[in-house]
N, C-alpha and C positions, 0 to 999 in steps of 0.2 A: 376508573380512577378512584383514590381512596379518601377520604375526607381529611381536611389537617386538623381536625380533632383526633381520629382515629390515628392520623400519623404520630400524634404526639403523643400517643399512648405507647402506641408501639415500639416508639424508642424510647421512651421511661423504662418500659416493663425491662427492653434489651437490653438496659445498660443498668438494670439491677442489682446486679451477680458479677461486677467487675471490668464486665469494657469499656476500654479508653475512649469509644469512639463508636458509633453506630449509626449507619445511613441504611436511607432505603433509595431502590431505583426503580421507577415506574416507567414501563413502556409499554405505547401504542405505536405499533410499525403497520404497512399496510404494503404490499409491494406487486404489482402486477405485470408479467411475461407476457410478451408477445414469440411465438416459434416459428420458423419459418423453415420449411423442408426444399430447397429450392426455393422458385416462385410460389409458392403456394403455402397459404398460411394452415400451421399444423393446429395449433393452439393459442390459446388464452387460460393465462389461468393465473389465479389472486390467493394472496396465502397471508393470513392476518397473525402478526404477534402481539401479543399482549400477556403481561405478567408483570411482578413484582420482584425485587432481588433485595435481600437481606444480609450486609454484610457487618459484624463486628469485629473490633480490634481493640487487641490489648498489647501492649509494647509491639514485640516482632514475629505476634501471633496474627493470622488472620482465619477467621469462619466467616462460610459462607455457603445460602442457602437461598433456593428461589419458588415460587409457584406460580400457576396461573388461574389457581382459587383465589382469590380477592374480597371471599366472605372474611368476617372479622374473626368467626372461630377458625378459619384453614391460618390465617395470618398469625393470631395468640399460638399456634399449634405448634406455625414453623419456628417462630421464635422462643420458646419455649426450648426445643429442639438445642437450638443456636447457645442460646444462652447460657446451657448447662454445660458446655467447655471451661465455663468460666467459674471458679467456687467460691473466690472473695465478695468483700461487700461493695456496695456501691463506690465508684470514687470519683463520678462527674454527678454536674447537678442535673437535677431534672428540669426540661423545659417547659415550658407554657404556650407558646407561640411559635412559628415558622413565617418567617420574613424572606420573601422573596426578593432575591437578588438580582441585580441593577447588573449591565456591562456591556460592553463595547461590542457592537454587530458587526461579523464579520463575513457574513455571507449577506448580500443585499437583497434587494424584494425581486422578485423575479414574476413570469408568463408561468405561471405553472403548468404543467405537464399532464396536469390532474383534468386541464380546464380543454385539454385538446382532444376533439374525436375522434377513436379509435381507429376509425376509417382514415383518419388524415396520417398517423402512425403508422396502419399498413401499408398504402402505399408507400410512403417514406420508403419504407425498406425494400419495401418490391422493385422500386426502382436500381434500387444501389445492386438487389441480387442480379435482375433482370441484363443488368449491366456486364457484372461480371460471369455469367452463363453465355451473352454474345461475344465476349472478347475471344473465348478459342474453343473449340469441339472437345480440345484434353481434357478442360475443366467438367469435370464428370458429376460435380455437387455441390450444391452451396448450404449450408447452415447457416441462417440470420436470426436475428433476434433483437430484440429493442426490452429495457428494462426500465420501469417506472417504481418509485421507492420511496415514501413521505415515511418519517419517523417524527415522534411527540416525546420527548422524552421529562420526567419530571424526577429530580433530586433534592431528598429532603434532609437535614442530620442533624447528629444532638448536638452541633454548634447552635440551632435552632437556626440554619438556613435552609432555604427552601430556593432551587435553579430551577429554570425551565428552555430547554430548545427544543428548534425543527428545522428538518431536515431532510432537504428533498432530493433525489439521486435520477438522473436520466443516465440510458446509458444506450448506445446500439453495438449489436457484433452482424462479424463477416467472416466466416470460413469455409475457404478454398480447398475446395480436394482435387489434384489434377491425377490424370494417370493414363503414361505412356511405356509401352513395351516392360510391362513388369516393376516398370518404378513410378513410386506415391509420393505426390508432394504437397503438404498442405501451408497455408496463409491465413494468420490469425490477425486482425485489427476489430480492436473495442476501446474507440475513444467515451468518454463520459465527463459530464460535470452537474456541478451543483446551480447553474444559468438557467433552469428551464429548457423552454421551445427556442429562445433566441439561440441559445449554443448548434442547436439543430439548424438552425435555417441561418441563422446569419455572420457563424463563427468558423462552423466546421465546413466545407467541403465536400460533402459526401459522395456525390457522383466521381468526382476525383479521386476519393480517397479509395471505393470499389474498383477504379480502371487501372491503381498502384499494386492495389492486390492483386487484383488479377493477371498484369504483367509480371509480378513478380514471382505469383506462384509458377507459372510456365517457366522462368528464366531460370528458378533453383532447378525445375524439373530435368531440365536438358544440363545439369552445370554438372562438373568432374569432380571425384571424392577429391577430398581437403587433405592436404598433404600435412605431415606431424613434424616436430619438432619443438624447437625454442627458437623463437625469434619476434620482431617486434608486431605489437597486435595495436593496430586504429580499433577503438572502438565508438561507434557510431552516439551520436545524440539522444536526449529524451528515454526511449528502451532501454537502452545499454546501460542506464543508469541501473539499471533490475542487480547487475554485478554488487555494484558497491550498495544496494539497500539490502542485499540476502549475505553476502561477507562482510560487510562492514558495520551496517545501521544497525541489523540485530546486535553486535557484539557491545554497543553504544546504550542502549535501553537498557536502562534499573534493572527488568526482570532479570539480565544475570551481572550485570557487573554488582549488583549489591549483593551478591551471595561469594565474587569473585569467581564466576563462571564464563566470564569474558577474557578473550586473551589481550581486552582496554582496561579491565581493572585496573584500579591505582596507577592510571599510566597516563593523569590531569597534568599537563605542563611539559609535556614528555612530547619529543617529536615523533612522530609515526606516519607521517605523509612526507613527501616532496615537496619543500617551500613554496611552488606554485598552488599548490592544493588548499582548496578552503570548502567547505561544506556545512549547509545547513537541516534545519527541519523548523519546517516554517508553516502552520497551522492555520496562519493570519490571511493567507492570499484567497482573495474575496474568490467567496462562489467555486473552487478548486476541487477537485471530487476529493482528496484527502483532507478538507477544511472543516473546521467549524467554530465556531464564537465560544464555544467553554469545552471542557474537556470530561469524561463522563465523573469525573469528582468534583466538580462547577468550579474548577480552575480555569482562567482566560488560558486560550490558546495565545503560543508568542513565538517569535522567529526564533528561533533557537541555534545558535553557532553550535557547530558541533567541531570542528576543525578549523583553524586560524590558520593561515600562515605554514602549513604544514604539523602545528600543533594542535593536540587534544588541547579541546578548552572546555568540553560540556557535553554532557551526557542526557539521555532524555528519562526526565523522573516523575514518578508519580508519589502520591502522598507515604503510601504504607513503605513502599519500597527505600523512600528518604530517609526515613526514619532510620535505616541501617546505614546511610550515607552520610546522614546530618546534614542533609539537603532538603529544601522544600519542593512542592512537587513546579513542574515547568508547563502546565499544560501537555502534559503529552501520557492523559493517562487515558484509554480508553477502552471498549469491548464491543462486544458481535450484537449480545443481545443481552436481555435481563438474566440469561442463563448463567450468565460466564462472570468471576470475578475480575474485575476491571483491573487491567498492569499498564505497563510504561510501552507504548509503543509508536511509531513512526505516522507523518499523517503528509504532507510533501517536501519529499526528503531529494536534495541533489547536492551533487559538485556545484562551485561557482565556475561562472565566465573564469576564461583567462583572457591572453595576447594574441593568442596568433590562429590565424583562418585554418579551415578546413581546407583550404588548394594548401597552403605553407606544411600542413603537418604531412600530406599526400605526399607531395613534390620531397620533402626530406627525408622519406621512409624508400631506402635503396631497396628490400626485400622484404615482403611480410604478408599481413594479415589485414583486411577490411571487414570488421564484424558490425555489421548494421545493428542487426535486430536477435533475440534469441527466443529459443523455446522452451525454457525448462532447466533445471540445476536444482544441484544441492549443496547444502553447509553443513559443517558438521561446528559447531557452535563453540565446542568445548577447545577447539585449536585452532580455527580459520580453515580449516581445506575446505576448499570449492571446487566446484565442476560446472559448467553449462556449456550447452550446446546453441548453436547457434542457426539458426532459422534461413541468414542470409548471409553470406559473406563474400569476400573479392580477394583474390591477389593481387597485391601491387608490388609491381618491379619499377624501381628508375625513374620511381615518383610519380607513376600511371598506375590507374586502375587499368588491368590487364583483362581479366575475367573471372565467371561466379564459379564459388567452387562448394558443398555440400558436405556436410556431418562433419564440421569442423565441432572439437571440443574446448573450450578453455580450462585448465587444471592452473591453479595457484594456491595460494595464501591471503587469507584477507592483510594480515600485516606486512605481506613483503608486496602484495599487486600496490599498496599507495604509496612505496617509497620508487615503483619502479614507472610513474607515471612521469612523464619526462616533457611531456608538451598536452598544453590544455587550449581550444578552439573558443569564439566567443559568439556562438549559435545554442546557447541552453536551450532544451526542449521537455518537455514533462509526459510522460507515457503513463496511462491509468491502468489500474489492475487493481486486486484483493490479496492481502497479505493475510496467512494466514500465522496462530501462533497462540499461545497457552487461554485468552482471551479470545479464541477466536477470529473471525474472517472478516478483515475490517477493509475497508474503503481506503487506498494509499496512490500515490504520486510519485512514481520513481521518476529520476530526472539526471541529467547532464549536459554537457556540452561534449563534442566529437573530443576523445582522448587518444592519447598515445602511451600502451604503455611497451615500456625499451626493449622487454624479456618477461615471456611466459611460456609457460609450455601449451603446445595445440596437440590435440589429438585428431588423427584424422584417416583413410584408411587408403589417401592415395601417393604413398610412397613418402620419400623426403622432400624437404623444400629445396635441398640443393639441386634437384631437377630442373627447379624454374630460373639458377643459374647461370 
């Protein structure tokens, strides 16, 4: 860490020569794996980051620069560097002081993760593999792993404030490889939070949650290719939210509606969902692996509507990005590491509850699509097309789940899949994962409740759906 006399130099000197605006961001992360090959533990191993990130700004310009020299000549050197973007004179004052900022805790004190013995972690997970290796002889492999992740983070700038959080990250995986007469079927689950040991032991389920894997992977194993067409798709709770955070939530964040590289652009007050549709990003929900108390620009995180009523109401913004919006920033600016300049992006992001159960939205779907959970897709940013595949799905005839069926694709539109959501379920569930994006591999919370949407297209390579007619 850098002294706040040094810091206060350092942003004198930066904002010399013309920027509006100069922060620095110090980080101490420390994060340690646990591997598991099967039952049998492969490794351990600990990878420390620490470094400094230097970013200025002058109107709707941004430079940025980082090291992980911390001597006072590598620091004068980079910014030196940084500064010379800039050729005007001074136009902020110089500071004296760094006053550290006050604010509302959003993740609570927890068992830390730090404090538990290695040993009590391995087996943890030996147990969950051990579980799913006796459930069937098919299951030919398991990959587990447990991940542990404290961050320190310290932000200073020529406001002459000074933030400080921490941040702890638990996390375990489970992956299933089955393999019967020439066909592979694998099972990913990696729940995580920011609760510590309690989330482990007194939240999650673990032993349960290896004996759904590992039934499940066997049941895609044996299931029939996914027949294609257009017709109505369920999509499943919690995961399934992955659709609308990769087609939708990207098109929502500063980084491109302020360049108008979203197909949301200018489209505040304008309806773009299904009346039933309301969606957030909500940064504030304590202890939540996408949370945390400030945002990497020592903005409070805050629930953030993103869709009212079927309307665009709010977009997720960060300070520099605003500036082109005439918005201030909303808590939702953050990055991977001190590497990366920090943008506008997603932290637990879902559809709201609706009205009507999961047996009601089954029972009124005469032909279609049960898409639980999925593996994988892509967006293409610039127009909404999407694709993803889905890991587990069902047909349902006659308002019955009939049976599983394999390598089902979803193809749409991010702006035509939420006008075509037609019934929303009131089981919201949150799925953890790592979104990746210009910023970097950050910590996020896809989330939903079971949806219906009327018409999409499925790709799939076992025949039409009119067969199941």
């Amino acid at each position: 860490m850098i002294s706040k006399k040094l810091a206060v130099e350092l942003i004198n000197y930066a904002s010399s020569t013309g920027a509006d605006f100069v922060e620095l961001f110090y980080e101490d992360t420390k994060g340690t794996s646990y591997s598991f090959e099967n039952a049998k533990l492969d490794s351990i191993s600990t990878n420390y980051v620490n470094g400094i990130g230097v970013r200025l700004l002058k109107d709707n310009q941004s430079i940025y620069g980082y090291t992980n020299d911390l001597s006072k000549k590598s620091l004068f050197k980079l910014i030196e560097n940084l500064r010379s973007s800039f050729s005007t004179s001074r136009c902020i004052e110089e500071i004296s002081d760094l006053k550290q900022q006050k604010y509302k805790r959003v993740n609570k004190s927890i068992v830390s993760l730090t404090t538990i013995e290695p040993s009590t972690i391995i087996e943890y997970v030996r147990k969950g593999i051990n579980e799913i290796l006796n459930y069937d002889k098919r299951i030919v492999r398991v990959i587990g792993g447990f991940l542990v992740k404290t961050s320190d983070i310290t932000i200073m700038n020529s406001e002459g404030k000074l933030f400080k959080k921490h941040n702890e990250y638990g996390r375990v995986f489970l992956n299933s490889i089955a393999s019967e007469n020439g066909k592979i079927e694998t099972r990913f689950d990696g729940p995580g939070s920011q609760n510590g040991w309690k989330f482990f032991t007194e939240e999650l389920d673990f032993i349960k949650l290896a004996r759904e894997n590992a039934r499940k992977c066997i049941l895609m194993l044996g299931a029939k290719e996914c027949p294609s067409g257009h017709f109505p798709v369920i999509i499943g709770n919690g995961w399934g939210g992955v659709i609308f955070h990769e087609a939708c939530g990207h098109q929502l964040e500063a980084t491109s509606v302020a360049k108008g590289l979203s197909v949301f652009s200018n489209m505040k007050g304008q309806y773009i969902a299904n009346p039933i549709v309301s969606a957030y990003d909500d940064g504030t929900m304590p202890n939540e692996w996408g949370s945390n108390d400030i945002d990497d620009e020592g903005n409070p995180t805050q629930n953030n509507c993103l869709i009212k009523d079927g309307v665009l109401v709010g977009y997720l913004v960060d300070n520099f990005n605003g500036r082109r919006m005439g918005e201030k920033g909303n808590g939702a600016c953050r990055r991977q590491s001190y590497k990366y300049n920090p943008t506008s992006r997603m932290s637990n992001t879902y559809i709201a509850n609706g009205k009507s159960t999961v047996e009601e939205i089954i029972k009124n779907t005469k032909l279609g699509l049960y898409a639980v959970s999925f593996n994988g897709g892509s967006v293409n940013p610039a127009v909404g097309d999407f694709n993803f595949g889905c890991s587990e799905a069902y047909i349902i005839k006659d308002g019955k789940i009939l049976e599983p069926v394999r390598g089902a694709t979803l193809v749409g539109n991010a702006k035509d899949i939420l006008k075509h959501i037609d019934m929303i379920a009131n089981d919201l569930g949150l799925g953890q994962g790592n979104c990746g994006s210009s910023s970097g591999s950050i910590p996020v919370n896809v989330g939903q409740p079971t949806i219906r949407v009327d018409d999409i297209t499925v790709g799939g390579r076992g025949g039409s759906i009119d067969e199941y007619k």
